[in-house]
C-alpha positions in Angstrom: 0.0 0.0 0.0 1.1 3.2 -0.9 2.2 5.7 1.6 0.8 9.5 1.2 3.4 12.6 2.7 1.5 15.8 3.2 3.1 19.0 2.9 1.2 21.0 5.8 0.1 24.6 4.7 -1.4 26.6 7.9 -4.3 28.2 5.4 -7.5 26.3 5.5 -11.2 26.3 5.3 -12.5 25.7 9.3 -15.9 25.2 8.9 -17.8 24.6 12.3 -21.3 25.0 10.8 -20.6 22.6 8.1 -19.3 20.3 10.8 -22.8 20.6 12.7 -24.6 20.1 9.4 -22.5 16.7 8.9 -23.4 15.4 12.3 -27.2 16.3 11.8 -27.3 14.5 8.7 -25.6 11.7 10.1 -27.9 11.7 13.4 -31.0 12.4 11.9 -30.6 10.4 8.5 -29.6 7.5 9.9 -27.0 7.4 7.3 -22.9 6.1 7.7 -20.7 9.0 8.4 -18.5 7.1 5.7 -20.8 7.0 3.2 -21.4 11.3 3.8 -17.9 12.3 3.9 -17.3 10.4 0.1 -20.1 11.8 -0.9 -19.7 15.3 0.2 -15.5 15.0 -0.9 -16.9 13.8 -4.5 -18.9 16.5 -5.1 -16.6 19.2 -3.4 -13.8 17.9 -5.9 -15.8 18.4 -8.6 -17.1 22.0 -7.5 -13.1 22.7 -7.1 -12.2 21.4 -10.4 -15.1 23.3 -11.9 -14.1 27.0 -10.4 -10.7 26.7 -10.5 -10.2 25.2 -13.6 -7.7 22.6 -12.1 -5.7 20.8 -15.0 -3.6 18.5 -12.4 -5.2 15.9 -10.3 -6.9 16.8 -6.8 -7.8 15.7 -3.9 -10.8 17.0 -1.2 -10.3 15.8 2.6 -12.5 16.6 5.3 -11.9 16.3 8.5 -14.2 14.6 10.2 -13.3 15.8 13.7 -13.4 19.3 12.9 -15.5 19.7 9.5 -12.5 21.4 8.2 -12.2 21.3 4.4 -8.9 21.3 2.4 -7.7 20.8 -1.0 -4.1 19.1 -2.1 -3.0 18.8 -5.6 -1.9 15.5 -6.0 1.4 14.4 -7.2 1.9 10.8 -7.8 6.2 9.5 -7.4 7.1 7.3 -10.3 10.4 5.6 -12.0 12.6 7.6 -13.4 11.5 8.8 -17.2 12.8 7.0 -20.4 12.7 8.4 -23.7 11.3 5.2 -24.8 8.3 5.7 -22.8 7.0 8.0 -25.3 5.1 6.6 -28.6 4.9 8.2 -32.1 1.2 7.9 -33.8 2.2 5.8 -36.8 -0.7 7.4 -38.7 -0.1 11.5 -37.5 3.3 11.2 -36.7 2.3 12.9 -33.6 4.1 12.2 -30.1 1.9 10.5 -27.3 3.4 11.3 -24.3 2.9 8.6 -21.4 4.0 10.5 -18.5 1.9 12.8 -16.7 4.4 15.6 -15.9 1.5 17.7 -14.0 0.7 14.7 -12.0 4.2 12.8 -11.9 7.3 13.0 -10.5 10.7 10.8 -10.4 11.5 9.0 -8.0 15.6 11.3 -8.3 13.6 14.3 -7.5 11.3 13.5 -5.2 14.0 11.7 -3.3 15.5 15.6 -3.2 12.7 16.5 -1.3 12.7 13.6 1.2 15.0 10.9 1.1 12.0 8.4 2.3 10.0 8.7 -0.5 8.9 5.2 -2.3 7.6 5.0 -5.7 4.4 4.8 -5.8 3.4 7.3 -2.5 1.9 10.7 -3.3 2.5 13.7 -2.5 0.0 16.3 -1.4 0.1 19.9 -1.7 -2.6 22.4 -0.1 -4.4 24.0 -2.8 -7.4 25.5 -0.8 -8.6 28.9 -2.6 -9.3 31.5 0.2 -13.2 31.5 -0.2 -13.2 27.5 -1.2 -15.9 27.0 1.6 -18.2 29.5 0.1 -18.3 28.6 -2.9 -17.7 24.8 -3.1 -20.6 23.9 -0.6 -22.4 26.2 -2.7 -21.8 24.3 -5.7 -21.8 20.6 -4.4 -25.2 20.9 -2.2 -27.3 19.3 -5.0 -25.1 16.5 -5.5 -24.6 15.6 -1.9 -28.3 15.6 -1.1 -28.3 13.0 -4.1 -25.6 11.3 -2.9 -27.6 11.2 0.8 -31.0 10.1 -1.2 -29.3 7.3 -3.0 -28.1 6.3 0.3 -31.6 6.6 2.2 -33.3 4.4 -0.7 -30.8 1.6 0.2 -30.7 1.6 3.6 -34.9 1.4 2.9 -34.5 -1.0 0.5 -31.8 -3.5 2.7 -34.7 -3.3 5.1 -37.5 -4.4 2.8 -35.9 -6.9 0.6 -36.1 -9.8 2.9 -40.2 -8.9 3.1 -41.4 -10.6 -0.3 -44.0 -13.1 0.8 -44.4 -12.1 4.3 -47.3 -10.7 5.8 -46.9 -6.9 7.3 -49.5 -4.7 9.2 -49.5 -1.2 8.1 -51.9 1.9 7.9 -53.9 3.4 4.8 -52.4 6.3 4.1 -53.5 7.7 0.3 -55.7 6.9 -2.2 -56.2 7.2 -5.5 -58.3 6.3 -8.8 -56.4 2.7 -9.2 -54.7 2.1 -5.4 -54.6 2.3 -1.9 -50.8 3.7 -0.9 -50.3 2.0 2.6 -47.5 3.7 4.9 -45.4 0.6 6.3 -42.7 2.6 8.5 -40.2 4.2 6.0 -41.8 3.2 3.2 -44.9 3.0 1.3 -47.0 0.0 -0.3 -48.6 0.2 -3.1 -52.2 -2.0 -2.9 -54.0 -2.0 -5.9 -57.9 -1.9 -5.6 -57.6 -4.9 -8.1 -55.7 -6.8 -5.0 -58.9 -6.1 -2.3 -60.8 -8.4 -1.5 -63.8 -8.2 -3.5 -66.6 -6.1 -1.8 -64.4 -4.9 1.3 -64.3 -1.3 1.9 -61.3 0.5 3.2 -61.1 3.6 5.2 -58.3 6.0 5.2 -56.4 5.8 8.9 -57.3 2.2 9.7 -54.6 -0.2 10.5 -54.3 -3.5 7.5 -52.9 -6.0 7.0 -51.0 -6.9 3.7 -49.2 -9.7 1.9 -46.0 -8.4 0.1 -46.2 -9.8 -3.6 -43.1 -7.6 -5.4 -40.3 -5.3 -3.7 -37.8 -3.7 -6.6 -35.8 -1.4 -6.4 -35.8 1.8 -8.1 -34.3 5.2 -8.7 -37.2 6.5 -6.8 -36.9 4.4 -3.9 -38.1 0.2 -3.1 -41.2 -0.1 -5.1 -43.4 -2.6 -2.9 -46.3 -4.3 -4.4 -49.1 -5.6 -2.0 -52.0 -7.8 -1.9 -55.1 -8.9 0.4 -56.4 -11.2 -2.4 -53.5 -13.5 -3.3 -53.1 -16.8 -1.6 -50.5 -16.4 0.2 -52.0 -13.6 2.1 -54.3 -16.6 3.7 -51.2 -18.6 4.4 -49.5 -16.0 5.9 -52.8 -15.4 8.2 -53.0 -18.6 9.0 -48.9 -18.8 10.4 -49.7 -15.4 11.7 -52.7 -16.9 13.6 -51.4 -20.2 15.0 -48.3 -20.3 16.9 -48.1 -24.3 16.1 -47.4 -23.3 12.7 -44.0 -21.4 13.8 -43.0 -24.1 16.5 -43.3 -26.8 13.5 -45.7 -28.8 15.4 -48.5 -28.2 12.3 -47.6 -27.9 8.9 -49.3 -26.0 5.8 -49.5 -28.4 2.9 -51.3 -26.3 0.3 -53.6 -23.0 0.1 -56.2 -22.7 -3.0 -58.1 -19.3 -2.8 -61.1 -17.7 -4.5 -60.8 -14.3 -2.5 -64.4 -13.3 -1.4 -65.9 -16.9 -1.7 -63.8 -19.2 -0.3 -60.3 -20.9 0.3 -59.4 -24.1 0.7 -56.3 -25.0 3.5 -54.4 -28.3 4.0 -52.9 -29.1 6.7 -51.2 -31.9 8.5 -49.4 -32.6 11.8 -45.8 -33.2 13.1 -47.4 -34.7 16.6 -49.9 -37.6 16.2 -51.4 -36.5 19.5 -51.8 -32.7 17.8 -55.2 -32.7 15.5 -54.0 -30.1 12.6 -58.1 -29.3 11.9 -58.9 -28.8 15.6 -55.3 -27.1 16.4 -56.4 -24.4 13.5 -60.2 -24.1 14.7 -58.9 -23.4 18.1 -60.9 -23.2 21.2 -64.6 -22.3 21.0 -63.3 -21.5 17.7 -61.5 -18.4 17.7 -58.7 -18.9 15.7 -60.3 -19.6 12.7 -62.9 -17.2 13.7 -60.1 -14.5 13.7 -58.8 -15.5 10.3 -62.4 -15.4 8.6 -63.3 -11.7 10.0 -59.9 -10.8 8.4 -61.0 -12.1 5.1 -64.4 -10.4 5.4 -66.3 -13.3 6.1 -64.6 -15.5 3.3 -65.6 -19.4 3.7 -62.2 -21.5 4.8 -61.7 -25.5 4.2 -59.8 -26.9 6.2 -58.3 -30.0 4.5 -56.6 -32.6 6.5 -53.3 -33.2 3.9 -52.4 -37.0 3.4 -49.8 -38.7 1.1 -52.3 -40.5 -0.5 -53.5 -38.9 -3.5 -56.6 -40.7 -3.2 -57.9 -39.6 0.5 -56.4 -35.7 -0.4 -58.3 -35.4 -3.2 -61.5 -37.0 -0.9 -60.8 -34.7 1.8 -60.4 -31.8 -0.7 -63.8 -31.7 -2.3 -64.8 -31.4 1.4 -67.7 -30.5 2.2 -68.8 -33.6 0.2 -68.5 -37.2 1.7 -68.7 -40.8 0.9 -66.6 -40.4 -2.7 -65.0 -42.8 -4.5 -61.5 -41.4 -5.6 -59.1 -43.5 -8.0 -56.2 -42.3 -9.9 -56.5 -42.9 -13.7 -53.1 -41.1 -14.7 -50.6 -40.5 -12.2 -48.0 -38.8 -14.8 -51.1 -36.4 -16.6 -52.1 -36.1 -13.0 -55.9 -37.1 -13.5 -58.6 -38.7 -10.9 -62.2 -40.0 -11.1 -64.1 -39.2 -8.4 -67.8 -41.2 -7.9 -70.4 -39.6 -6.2 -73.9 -40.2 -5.0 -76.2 -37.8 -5.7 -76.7 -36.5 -2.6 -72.9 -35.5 -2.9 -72.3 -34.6 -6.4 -73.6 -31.3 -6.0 -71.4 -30.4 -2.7 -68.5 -31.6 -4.8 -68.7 -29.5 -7.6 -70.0 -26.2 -5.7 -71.6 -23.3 -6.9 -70.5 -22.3 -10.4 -67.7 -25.0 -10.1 -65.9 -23.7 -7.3 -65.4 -26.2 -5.3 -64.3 -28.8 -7.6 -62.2 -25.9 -8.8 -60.5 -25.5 -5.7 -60.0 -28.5 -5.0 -58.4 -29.2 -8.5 -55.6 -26.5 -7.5 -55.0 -27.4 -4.0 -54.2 -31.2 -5.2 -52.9 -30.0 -8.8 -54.7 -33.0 -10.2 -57.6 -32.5 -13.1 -60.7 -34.0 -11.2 -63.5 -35.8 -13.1 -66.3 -36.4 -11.2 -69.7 -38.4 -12.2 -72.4 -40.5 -10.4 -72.9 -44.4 -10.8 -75.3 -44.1 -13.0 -73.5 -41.7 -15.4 -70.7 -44.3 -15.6 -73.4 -47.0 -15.9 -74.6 -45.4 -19.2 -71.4 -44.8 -20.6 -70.7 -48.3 -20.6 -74.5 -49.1 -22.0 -73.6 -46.9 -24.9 -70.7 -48.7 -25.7 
């Protein structure tokens, strides 16, 4: 690593106001001092650069202790020069020079100036102009409050990226004609009124709850997509809702949802003495009871999972009983299911629902018929 001499000039910029604006910003921003000072040298570099109309390389410090700003031209100790080191444009005939001679200097002359001097260390002369502090703060504010924005948006965003999926409680802070804007600490969710669940109504103020769909980031800050009508946000309720859920002692197998009609849950259980169904009812019923009133009143199945395709697609069509499931294509994922008539009705559901449902929540195509429609398909043939 290179080493850097300083040749100390008493002239200076002391700037005790600019040294209380630094510790505001990094007090009340929340932001790394580290990540301030680069940003406020950057743009202080360029504002010197700018004015001055420096041709040799420069260098802003701060110091941090004191806010004091100062700038150094920056000389840069190299190996001694070669006339071979300079190259002739074949085409032009014109003389590229390789060394920097604003920037550079030999190692034999530096070594003149201090017989410790290494190639490769740097050499920094004071170059602060008298009213530098004026007019470079001036100059750079725009580009540090950038610099400080960018830095906001990713400390927001490091906070919010690990949110995707997850369930968050926030309060309804705007509206307009497509969305709901809901304020979620130090940032802001967007909930389209596509993503309600249908016929709820929202009032500005109230406390929600939201499922997280999307978080990006962008030059405007994390955008954050939310939701109260995709599945997950009923699986999220339901581990929200049940502590046996987060101690592994239940399990959730599967979530098929039409938001504002019904949803269908499967779940099973690590404990054989632990009923999953009665474990997610809870006592006198209030944890599903809890869940529902969050939904608005949507219907909830819950479907006791099994490892055989069979019984889960039986328990699946719940709330019809007595079927008859069998497995016609285990690789195309099909199933027959036999109903009475009593049952064939419940199976299906109103406008296909349930069937539909159930379909998802197994992933298998469900056929279902009564005796007597299989009875007259075999007639016929």
């Amino acid at each position: 690593m290179s080493r850097k001499k300083t040749e100390e000039v008493q002239t200076g910029v002391n700037a005790p106001e600019f040294k209380k604006a630094l510790d505001f910003i990094v007090k009340e921003k929340g932001i790394d001092e580290d990540v301030v000072i680069e940003a406020m040298q950057t743009a202080l570099s360029t504002a010197f650069r700018k004015n001055e109309k420096a041709d040799y390389t420069s260098r802003v410090l701060i110091d941090r202790n004191t806010g004091e700003i100062k700038v150094f031209k920056v000389t840069t100790i190299v190996d001694d020069y070669k006339d071979d080191d300079d190259e002739i444009d074949p085409e032009t005939g014109e003389v590229k020079v390789k060394h920097d001679y604003l920037n550079e200097m030999t190692i034999s002359d530096a070594k003149e100036i201090n017989k410790d001097y290494q190639v490769g260390d740097e050499i920094l002369e004071e170059v602060t102009p008298h009213d530098f502090g004026r007019v470079a703060i001036s100059v750079a504010k725009q580009v540090v409050l950038q610099k400080i924005r960018e830095a906001e948006r990713e400390k927001v965003m490091s906070e919010f990226e690990d949110k995707e999926d997850e369930l968050m409680v926030g309060f309804l802070a705007m509206e307009d004609a497509k969305n709901y804007y809901v304020d979620l600490g130090k940032a802001r969710g967007i909930l389209p009124k596509s993503e309600l669940i249908p016929g709820e109504k929202l009032t500005m103020g109230d406390s929600i709850k939201v499922y997280i769909t999307k978080i990006e980031s962008t030059p405007k800050g994390p955008l954050i997509l939310v939701s109260r009508k995709n599945f997950g946000f009923v699986k999220r309720l339901f581990e929200h809702e049940i502590p046996e859920f987060s101690d592994g002692t239940l399990e959730l197998r599967g979530v098929a949802r039409e938001a504002g009609v019904r949803s269908k849950v499967a779940v099973a259980s690590t404990n054989s003495n632990v009923d999953p169904i009665g474990s997610c009812i809870g006592e006198k019923g209030r944890r599903i009871a809890n869940i529902i009133n969050e939904l608005g009143g949507e219907k909830v199945d819950l479907i006791a999972y099994s490892d055989n395709m069979e019984e889960f697609i039986a328990n699946a069509l719940s709330p019809a009983k007595n079927l008859n499931v069998s497995i016609t294509d285990e690789k195309k994922k099909e199933a027959l299911v036999i109903a009475d008539d009593e049952n064939l009705s419940l199976a299906i559901g109103k406008k296909g629902i349930n069937i539909k449902l159930a379909s998802r929540l197994t992933k298998y195509t469900i056929n279902i018929k009564t005796l007597a429609d299989i009875n007259n398909e075999i007639n016929k043939k």
